[in-house]
N, C-alpha and C positions, 0 to 999 in steps of 0.2 A: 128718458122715454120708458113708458113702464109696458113692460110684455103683457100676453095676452094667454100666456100658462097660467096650472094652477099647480100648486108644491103640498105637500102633506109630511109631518115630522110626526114620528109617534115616539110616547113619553110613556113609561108607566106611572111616575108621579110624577110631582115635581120638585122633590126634596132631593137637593142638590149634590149628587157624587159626582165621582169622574165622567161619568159616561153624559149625565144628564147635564152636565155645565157643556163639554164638547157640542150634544145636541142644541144646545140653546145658544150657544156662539153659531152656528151652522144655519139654526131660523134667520138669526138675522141677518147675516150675509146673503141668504135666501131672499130677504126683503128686500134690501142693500140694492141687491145684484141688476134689479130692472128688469129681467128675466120674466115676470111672474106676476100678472093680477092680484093674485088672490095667493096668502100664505098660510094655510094650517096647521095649528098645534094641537095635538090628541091625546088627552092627558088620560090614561085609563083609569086610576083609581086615587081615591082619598080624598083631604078638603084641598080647598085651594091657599097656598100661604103666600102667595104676593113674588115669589121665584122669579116669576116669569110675565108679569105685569108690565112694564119696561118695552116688552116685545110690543103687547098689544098697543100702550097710550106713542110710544115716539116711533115704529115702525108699522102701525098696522097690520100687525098680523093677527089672525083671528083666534083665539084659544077657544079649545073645547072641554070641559070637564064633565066626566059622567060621576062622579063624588060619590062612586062606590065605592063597600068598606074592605074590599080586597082587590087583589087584579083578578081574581076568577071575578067575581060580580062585574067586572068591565069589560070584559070579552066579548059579548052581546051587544053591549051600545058600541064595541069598535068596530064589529062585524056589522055592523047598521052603516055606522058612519061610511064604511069605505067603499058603500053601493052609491054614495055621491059622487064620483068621478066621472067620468077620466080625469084623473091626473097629470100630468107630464113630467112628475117628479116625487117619489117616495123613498123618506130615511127612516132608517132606523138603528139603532145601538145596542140592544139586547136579544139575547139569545130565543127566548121566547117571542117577541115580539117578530124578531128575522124570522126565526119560523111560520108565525102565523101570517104574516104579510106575505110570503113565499106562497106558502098551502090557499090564501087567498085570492091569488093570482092567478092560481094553477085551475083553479077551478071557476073561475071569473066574475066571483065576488066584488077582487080589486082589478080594477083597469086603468094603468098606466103605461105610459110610453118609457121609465126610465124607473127600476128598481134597487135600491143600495141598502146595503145591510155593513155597517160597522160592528166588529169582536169587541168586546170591550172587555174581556179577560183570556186568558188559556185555560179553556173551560175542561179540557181532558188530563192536565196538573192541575188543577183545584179538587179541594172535598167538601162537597154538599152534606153529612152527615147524611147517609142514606139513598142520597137523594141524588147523587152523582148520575145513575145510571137515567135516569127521567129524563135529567136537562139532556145528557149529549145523545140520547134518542131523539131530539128535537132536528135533530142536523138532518134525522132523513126526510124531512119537511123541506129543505135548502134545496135551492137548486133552479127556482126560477127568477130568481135576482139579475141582474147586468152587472153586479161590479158586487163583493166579498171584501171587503178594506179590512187589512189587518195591520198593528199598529208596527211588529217588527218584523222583522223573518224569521226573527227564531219561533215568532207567533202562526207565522203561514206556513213556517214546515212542520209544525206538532199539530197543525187543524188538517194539511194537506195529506200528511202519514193518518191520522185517524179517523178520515172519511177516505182513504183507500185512492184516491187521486180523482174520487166523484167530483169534488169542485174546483179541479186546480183551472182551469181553464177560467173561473171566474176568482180569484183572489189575485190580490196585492197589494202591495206593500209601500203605505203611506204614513210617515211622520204624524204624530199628532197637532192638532191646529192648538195655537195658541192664540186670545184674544189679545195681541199688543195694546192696543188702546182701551180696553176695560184696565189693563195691569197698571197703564200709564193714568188713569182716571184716579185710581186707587191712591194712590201717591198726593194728591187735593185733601184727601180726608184725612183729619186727624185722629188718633190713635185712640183705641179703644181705651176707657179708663182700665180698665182692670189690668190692661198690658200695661198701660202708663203710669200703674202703680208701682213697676216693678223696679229693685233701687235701680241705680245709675250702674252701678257698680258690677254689676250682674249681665255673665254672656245670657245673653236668651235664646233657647234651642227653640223651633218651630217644627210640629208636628204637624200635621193636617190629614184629614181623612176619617171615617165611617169605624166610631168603636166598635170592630169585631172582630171576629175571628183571624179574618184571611189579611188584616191590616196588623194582627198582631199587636196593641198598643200597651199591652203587659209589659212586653219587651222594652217600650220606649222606659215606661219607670224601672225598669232594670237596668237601662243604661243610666239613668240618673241617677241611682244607689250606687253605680261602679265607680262613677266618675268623684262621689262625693267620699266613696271610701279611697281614693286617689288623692283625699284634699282638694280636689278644685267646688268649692264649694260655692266657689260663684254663677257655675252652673244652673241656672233655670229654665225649668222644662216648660214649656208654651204649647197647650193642646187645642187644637180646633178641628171640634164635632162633635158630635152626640152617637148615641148607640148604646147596645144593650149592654155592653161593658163599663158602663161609666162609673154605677157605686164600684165595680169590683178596682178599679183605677186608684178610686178615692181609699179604700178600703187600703190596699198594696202600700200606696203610699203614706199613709200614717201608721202601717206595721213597718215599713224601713224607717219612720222620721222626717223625709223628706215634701211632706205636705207642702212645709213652706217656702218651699221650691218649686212648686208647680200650679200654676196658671190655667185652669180649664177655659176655653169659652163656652162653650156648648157649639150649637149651629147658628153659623154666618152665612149669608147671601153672599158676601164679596171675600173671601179667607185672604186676597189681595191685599186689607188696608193693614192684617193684622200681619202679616208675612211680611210684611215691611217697615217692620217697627223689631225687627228680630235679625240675628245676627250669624246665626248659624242652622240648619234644615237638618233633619231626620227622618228615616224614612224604614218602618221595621216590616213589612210586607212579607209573606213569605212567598206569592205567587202575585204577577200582575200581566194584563196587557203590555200595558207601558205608563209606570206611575206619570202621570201626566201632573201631578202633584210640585216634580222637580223644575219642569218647566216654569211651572208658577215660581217657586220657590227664586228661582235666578230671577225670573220677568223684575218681580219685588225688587230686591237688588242685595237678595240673599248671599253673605259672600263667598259658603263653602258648605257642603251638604254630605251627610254620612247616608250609606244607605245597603242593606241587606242586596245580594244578587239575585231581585227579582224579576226583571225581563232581561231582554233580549236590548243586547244597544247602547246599554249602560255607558259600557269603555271609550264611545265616543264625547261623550258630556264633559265638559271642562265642570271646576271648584266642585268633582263629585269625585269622593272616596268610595269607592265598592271596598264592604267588608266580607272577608273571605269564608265567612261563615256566619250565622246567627243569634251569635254568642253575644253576652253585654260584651265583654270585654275588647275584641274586635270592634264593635263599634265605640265603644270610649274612644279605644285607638284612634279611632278615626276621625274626629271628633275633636280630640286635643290634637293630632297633627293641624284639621284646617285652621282649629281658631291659631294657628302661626302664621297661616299665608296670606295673601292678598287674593283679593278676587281677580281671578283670571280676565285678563284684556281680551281673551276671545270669546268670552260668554256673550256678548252683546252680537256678536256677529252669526254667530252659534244659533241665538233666539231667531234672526230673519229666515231662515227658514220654514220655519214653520206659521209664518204667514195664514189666517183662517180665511182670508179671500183667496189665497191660490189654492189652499185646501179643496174651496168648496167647488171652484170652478173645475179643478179635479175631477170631482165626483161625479161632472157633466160630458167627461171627454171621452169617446168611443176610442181613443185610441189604445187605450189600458185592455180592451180587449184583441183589438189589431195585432199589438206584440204577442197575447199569450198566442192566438191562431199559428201567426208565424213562427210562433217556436215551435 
């Protein structure tokens, strides 16, 4: 029986990172859910690339794109758009966006009966080049939200300490959603050729994630010149994404040699069918929310993952080495220990938790603010 709400997701594109694959799992359980008439998606800026098509033809939800050529030029059409409410339910994932849906509310632009803002980095340990100080002036816009989800605790007590304990009463601390059934879909398709070209003979390391800065992916070809000057020269690195680092990648890696050991995709919709065709996970971040990246990586049936101590939480994750530092070397280490082990028999159990239906219906439950009152 399908509800008589209406829900609204806001998106700055729809080019697919961590934040914006969670938000698109979350639409559709939005759909899913029965909860809801009517389900909006708000894409603020760029073309449209087919990301999130899938929502619209097999769950009806509605996409909106304003195909402007920045997120400043979509500010306007979303400040438009959110005069169509009330709503009964409004998400969002990035730190601008929380802010302006917050500021929107405040002054009653937007009218909804339920407001949610997910962190999707530790934005007060992250460096914007300049620009650091902009984003977390954003925070003082926060505050008319029902619920602040943040991915660890080590994430809600470095946002709690650096807004002075203005929002503790609205944050908590919720696991990332993972989509089991898109990971388990992935596993039907067959392998990308360019992966399926790689010999038999060859571990394949899996990267994934947004060539830049804060992903660090220098460092993954650094690990793969440590390991080769080790002799494991069956070592092959497997990168999937695009970004503004990519010649300098390609570049790095034909000054060590090692060209022919690495496997670019560029940008994939599902990085699932290709994560599953690989044998070992990497992961060289210097700062994150919660690489949700590792999740996938296990969903796949990744069997052991090296990865830089970048959030909060890490130590619980089975077939994952935390390297002690963000050195190649450490992470080799890490790297040739797993490819010895088996995958851990508790990762499959490990995964149920983070269920994206019990996620989403989370995100609906007045009781996350019940406890903060009582405490």
């Amino acid at each position: 029986m399908t509800g008589h709400g209406r829900a609204l997701f806001l998106l700055p594109s729809d080019r697919m990172g961590g934040a914006e694959r969670v938000t698109r799992t979350l639409v559709r359980e939005a759909a899913l859910s029965g909860l809801f008439s009517q389900v909006d998606c708000f894409v603020l800026c760029w073309s449209r690339t087919g990301t999130l098509d899938a929502l619209e033809t097999d769950h009806g939800v509605r996409l909106h794109y304003t195909l402007a050529a920045s997120e400043r030029g979509g500010l306007l059409p979303l400040l438009k758009f959110l005069r169509r409410g009330p709503y009964d339910f409004v998400f969002s994932s990035h730190t601008h966006l929380n802010a302006l849906s917050s500021f929107a509310r405040k002054i009653g632009i937007l009218q909804t009966r339920r407001l949610v803002a997910r962190e999707s980095t530790m934005i007060f340990e992250r460096k914007f080049n300049g620009l650091g100080a902009f984003f977390r002036s954003m925070y003082r816009l926060y505050g008319r939200q029902d619920l602040i989800v943040c991915q660890t605790e080590r994430m809600r007590l470095s946002l709690d300490k650096n807004t002075n304990g203005r929002l503790r009463h609205l944050l908590v601390t919720l696991p990332n959603p993972l989509d089991r059934e898109r990971a388990s879909e992935a596993r039907q398709f067959p392998v990308p050729p360019a992966v399926a070209a790689i010999a038999e003979d060859r571990t394949r390391i899996a990267w994934c994630g947004r060539l830049s800065d804060v992903k660090n992916p220098i460092l993954a070809i650094e690990v793969l010149c440590e390991l080769h000057h080790r002799g494991r020269t069956d070592m092959h690195l497997v990168m999937i994404g695009d970004g503004p680092l990519h010649d300098e990648i390609i570049r790095r890696a034909q000054d060590a040699g090692v060209e022919s050991h690495l496997t670019m995709t560029g940008f994939v919709d599902n990085p699932l069918i290709t994560l599953g065709a690989c044998d070992l996970g990497l992961v060289t971040s210097e700062i994150e929310g919660f690489p949700n990246v590792i999740l996938e990586m296990l969903a796949a049936g990744i069997a052991g993952i090296a990865t830089t101590d970048c959030a909060g939480g890490l130590d619980e994750i089975p077939s994952l080495s935390i390297s002690p530092n963000s050195q190649s070397a450490s992470l080799a280490d890490c790297l040739e220990n797993r490819s010895q082990l088996e995958a851990d028999p508790e990762t499959s159990r490990y995964l149920e938790k983070f269920d994206s239906r019990e996620f989403f219906f989370s995100l609906l439950d007045n009781s996350h603010e019940k406890r903060q009152s009582d405490a």
